[in-house]
C-alpha positions as CSV (number, residue, x, y, z in Angstrom):
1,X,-10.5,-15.4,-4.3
2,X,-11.3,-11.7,-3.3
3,X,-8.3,-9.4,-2.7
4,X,-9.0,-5.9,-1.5
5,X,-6.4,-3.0,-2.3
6,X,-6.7,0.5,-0.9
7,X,-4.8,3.4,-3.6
8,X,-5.9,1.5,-6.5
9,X,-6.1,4.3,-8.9
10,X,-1.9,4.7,-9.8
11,X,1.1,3.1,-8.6
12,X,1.7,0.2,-6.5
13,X,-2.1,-0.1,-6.0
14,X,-3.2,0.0,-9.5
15,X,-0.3,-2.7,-10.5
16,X,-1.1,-4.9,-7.7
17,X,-4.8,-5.0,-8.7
18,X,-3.6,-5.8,-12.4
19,X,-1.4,-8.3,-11.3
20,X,-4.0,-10.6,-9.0
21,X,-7.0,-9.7,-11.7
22,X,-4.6,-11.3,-14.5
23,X,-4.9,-14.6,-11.8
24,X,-8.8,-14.2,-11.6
25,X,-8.6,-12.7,-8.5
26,X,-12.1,-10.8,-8.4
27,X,-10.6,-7.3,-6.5
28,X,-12.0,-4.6,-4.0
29,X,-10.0,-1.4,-5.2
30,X,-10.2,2.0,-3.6
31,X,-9.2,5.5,-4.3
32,X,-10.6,9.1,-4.1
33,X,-9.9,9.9,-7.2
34,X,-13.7,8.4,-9.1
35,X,-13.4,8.7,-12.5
36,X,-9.6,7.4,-12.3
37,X,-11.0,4.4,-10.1
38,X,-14.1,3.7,-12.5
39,X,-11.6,3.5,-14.9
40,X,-9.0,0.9,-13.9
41,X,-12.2,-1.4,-12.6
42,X,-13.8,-1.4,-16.4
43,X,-9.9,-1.7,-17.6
44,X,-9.1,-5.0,-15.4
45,X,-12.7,-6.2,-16.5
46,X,-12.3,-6.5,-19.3
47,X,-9.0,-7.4,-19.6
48,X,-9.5,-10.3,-17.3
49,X,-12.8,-11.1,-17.2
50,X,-13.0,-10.8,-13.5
51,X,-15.2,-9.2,-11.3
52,X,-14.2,-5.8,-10.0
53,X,-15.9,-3.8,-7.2
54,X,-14.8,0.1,-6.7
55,X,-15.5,1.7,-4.2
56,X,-14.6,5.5,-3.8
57,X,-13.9,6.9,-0.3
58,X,-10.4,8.4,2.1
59,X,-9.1,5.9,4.1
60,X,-8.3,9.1,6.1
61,X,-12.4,9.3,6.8
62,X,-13.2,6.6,9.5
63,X,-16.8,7.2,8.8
64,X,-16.6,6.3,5.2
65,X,-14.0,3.6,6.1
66,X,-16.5,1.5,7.9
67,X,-19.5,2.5,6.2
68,X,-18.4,1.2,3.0
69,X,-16.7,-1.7,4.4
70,X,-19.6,-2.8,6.8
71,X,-22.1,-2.4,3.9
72,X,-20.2,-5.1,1.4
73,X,-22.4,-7.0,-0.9
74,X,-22.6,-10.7,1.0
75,X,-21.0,-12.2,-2.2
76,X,-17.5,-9.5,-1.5
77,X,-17.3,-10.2,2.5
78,X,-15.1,-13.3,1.9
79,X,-12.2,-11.0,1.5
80,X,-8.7,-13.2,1.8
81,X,-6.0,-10.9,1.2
82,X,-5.9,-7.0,2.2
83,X,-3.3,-4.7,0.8
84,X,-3.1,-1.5,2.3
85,X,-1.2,0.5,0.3
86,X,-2.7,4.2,0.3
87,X,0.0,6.6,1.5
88,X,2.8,8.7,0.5
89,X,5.1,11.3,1.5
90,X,3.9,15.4,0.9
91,X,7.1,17.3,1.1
92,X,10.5,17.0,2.2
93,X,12.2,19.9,4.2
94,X,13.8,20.4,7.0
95,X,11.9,19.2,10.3
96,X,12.0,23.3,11.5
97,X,10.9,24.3,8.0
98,X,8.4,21.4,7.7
99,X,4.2,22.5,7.1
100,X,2.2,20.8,9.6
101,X,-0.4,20.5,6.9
102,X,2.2,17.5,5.4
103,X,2.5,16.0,8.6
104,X,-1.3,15.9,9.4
105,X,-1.8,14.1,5.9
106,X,1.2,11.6,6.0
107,X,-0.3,10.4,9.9
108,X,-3.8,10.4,8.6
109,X,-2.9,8.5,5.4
110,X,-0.1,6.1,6.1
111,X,-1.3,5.3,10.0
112,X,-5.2,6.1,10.7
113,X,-5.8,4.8,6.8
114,X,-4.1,1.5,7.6
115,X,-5.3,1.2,11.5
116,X,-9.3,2.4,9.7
117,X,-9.3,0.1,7.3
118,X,-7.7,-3.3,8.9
119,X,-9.9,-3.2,11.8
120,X,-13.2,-2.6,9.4
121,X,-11.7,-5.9,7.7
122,X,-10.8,-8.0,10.2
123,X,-14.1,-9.3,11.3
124,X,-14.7,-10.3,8.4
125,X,-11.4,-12.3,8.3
126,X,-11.6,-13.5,11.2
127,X,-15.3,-14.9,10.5
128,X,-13.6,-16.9,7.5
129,X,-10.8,-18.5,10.1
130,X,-8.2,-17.4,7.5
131,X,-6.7,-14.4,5.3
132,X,-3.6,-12.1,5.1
133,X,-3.0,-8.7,5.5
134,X,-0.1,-6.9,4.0
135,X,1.3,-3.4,4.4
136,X,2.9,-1.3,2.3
137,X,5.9,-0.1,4.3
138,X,8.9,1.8,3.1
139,X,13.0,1.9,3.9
140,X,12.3,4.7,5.4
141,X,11.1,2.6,7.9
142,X,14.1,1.2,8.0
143,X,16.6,3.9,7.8
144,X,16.1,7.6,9.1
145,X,17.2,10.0,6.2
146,X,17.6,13.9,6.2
147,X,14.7,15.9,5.8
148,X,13.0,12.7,6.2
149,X,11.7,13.3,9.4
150,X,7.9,12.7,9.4
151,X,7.4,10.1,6.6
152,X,10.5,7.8,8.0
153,X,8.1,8.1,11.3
154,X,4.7,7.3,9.7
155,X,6.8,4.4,7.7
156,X,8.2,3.2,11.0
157,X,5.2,2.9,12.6
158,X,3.6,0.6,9.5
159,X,6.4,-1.3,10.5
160,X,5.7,-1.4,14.6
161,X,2.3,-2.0,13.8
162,X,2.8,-5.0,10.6
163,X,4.9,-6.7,13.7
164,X,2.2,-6.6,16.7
165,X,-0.4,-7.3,14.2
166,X,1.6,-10.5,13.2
167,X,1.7,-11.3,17.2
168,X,-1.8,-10.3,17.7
169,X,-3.8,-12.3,14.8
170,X,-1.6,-15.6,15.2
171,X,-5.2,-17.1,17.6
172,X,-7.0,-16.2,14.2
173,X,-4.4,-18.3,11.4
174,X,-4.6,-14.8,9.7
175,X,-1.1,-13.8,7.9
176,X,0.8,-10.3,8.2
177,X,3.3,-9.3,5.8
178,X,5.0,-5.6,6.0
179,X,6.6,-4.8,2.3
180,X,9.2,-2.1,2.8
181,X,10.3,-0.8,-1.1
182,X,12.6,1.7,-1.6
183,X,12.8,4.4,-4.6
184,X,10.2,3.2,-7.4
185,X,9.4,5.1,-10.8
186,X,5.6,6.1,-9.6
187,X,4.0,9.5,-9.0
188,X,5.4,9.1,-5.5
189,X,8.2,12.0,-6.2
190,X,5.5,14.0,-7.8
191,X,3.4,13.7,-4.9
192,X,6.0,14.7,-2.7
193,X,7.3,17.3,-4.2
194,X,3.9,18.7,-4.9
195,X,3.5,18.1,-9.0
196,X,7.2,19.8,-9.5
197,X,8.3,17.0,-12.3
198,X,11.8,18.4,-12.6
199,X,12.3,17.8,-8.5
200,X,10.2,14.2,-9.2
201,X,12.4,13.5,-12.4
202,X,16.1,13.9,-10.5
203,X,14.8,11.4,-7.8
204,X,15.3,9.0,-10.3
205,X,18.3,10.3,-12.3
206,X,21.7,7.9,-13.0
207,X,20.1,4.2,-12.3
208,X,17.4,2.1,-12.9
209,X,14.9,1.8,-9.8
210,X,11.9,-0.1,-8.6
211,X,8.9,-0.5,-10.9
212,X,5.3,-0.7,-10.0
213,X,5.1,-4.4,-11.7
214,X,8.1,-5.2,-9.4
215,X,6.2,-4.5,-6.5
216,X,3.1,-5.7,-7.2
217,X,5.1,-9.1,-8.2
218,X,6.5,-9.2,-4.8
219,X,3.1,-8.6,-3.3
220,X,1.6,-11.5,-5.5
221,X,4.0,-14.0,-4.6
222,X,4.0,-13.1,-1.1
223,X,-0.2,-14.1,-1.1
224,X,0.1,-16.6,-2.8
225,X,2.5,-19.2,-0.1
226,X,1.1,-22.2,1.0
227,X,-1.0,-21.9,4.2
228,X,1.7,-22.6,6.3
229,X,4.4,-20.6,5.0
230,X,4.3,-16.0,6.3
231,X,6.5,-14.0,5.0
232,X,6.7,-11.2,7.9
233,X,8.5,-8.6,6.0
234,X,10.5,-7.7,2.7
235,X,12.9,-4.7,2.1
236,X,12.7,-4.5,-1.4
237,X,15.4,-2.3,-3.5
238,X,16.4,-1.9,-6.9
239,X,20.1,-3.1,-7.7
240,X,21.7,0.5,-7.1
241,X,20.0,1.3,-3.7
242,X,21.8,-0.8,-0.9
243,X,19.3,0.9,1.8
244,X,17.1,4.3,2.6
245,X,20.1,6.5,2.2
246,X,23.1,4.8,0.0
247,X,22.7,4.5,-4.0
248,X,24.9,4.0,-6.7
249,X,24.8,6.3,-9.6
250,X,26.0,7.3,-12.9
């Protein structure tokens, strides 16, 4: 079994790639970060004893996208689960206040990465008669949130897409699952606030929330139905979020 996972390097990505290697899974994993990548490929090789294949590129480059996916070793192209998971919010201010900088990267990464690398990996699905794609969503697909503006849109359009894709691929047997998690303790504050820890640290002040392994358990289990059974979505929160906006803290 081959699962391919895009953000590999921290996170969601790099759990979820534990998490299927620890099943001998033999895993694609992607990042732009190459030392970070080449390091979690010769961790979950050893670890597991499975075969890992990195493979450095930005989803946001469509050239690089399909040139690395088209150019697959003949023993990787039998690819049955996809997991895209790069993206992530860069700032959060005020739409009039907002740096059109952060919203160029959050519709490069969380939309053209996902659309870029789907449709270089569908052929190849579609070749095999079978496979399942799932995308990383948020709540913030779900819920729009002050000062949210951009990211909730980029999230809500993972979510439009995860639907017609489910609609479109049902003539190929190939599964569509959108995840939609809400806060998790990753570097997803620290992204967003642009490496200011004490900003990322309050996000997750007065309650316990989402782990990577939580997610990456939910992905697993998802993947891993019998060929029958399609989970569309999940909206995933920790015990003290009810949605994208309410929490309960101490």
């Amino acid at each position: 079994m081959i699962i391919f996972i895009t953000g590999a390097t921290s996170g969601f990505g790099k759990a979820i790639a534990e998490k299927f290697a620890s099943h001998q899974y033999n895993c694609i994993i992607t990042g732009r970060r190459k030392e970070k990548l080449l390091a979690v490929a010769d961790d979950l090789q050893k670890r597991y004893g499975v075969k890992i294949l990195p493979l450095v590129f930005d989803v946001r480059n469509r050239d690089e996208v399909f040139e690395h996916i088209n150019n697959l070793p003949q023993e990787w192209k039998t690819i049955d689960v996809l997991v895209n998971n790069a993206g992530g919010a860069w700032g959060r201010d005020s739409f009039e206040n907002g740096l059109l900088d952060d919203y160029d990267t959050m519709i490069q990464t969380n939309v053209n990465g996902l659309l870029y690398v789907s449709k270089a990996v569908l052929p190849l699905m579609i070749a095999n008669k079978k496979g399942h794609i799932i995308n990383m969503g948020s709540v913030a697909a779900k819920d729009m949130y002050q000062n949210g503006n951009v990211y909730c849109a980029v999230k809500a359009a993972v979510d439009a897409i995860s639907r017609t894709m489910r609609i479109d691929l049902l003539q190929h047997k190939i599964k569509v699952t959108a995840i939609h998690p809400g806060a998790a303790d990753t570097d997803f504050a620290l992204v967003r606030f642009k490496g200011d820890a004490e900003k990322a640290a309050q996000t997750y002040k007065g309650y316990e929330p989402l782990h990577a392994e939580d997610v990456a358990d939910i992905t697993y289990y998802t993947a891993t139905l019998p060929a029958h059974v399609c989970i569309n979505e999940l909206t995933v929160t920790c015990t003290a979020q009810a949605d994208g906006i309410y929490f309960y803290k101490e």
